[in-house]
DRENTOR-716220 format. One line per field, with one value per residue (C-alpha): residue in one letter; residue number from 1; x, y, z. Coordinates in pm, 1 decimal, always signed. Each point is the difference from the previous one (the first is absolute). Layout:
BEGIN
drenfi: [A, ...];
kolza: [NUM, ...];
X: [X, ...];
Y: [Y, ...];
Z: [Z, ...];
***
This chain:
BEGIN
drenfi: [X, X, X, X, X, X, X, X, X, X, X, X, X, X, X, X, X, X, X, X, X, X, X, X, X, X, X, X, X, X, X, X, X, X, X, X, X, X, X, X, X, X, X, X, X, X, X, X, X, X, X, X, X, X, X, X, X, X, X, X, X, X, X, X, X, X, X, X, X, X, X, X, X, X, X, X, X, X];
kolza: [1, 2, 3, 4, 5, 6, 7, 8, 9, 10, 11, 12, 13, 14, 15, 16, 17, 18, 19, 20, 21, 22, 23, 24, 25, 26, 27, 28, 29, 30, 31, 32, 33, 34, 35, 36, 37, 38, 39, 40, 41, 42, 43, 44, 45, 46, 47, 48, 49, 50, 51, 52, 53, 54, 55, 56, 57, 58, 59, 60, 61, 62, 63, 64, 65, 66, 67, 68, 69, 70, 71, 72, 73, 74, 75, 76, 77, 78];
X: [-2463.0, +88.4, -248.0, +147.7, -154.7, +9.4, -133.6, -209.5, -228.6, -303.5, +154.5, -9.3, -370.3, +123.9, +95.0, +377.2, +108.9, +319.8, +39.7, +331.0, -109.2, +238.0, -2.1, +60.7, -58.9, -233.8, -405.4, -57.7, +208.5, -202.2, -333.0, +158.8, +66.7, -305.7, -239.6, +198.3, -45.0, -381.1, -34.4, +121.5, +402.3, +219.8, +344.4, +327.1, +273.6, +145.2, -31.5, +347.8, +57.1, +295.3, +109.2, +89.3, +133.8, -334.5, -228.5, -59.5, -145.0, -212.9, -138.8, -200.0, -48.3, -383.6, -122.5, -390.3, -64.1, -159.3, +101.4, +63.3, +443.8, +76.3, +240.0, +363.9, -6.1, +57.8, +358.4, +112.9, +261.0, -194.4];
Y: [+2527.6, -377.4, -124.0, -267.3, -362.0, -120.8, -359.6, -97.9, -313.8, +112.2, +108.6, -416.5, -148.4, -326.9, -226.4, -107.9, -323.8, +215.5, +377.7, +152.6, +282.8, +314.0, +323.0, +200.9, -167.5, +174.7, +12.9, -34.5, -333.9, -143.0, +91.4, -135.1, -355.0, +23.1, +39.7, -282.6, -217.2, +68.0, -88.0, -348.4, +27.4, -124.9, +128.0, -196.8, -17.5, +271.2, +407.6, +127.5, +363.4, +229.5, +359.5, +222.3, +249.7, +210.4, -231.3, -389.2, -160.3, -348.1, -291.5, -286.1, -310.3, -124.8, -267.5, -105.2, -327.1, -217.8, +208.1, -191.1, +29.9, +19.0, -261.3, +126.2, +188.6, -284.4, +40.0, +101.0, -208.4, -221.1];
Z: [-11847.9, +125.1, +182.6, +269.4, +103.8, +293.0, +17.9, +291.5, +144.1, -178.7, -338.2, -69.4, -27.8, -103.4, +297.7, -34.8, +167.8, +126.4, +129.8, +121.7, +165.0, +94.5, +170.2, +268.9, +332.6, +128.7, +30.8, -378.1, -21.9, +230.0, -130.7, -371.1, +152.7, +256.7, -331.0, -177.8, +316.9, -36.0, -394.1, +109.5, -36.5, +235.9, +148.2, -205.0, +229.2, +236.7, -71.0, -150.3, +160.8, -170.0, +81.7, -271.7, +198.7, +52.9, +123.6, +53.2, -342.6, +63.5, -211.3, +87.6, -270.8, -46.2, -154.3, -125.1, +74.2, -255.7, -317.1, -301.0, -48.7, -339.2, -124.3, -136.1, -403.9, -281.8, -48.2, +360.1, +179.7, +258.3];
***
């Protein structure tokens, strides 16, 4: 049997300094991004809404303020 994944807000403990977060727009979405509001992220620049020919798919950018960036990989173009 294959078990399937799906990732969500609280399958990440550690605080990233950048979240794309997708789904359907509905309800859910908004509770995803409300709760990443509340943890101290802030909204990056406009929603992005598709259709994929069943329903409308959203994401919203979020960024946490005052997280340490790490500089580029030793060897990467800069």
């Amino acid at each position: 049997m294959t078990e399937r994944h799906n990732a969500t807000v609280s399958d990440h403990s550690e605080q990233l300094g950048y979240r794309l977060i997708t789904g359907p727009d509905d309800a859910d979405f908004c509770a995803r991004v409300s709760g990443l509001l509340d943890q101290g992220y802030r909204l990056y620049g406009s929603p992005a809404l598709a259709f994929n020919g069943e329903r409308v798919i959203a994401a919203q950018a979020l960024v946490l303020p005052n997280v340490a960036v790490p500089g580029p990989a030793e060897g990467s173009p800069r």
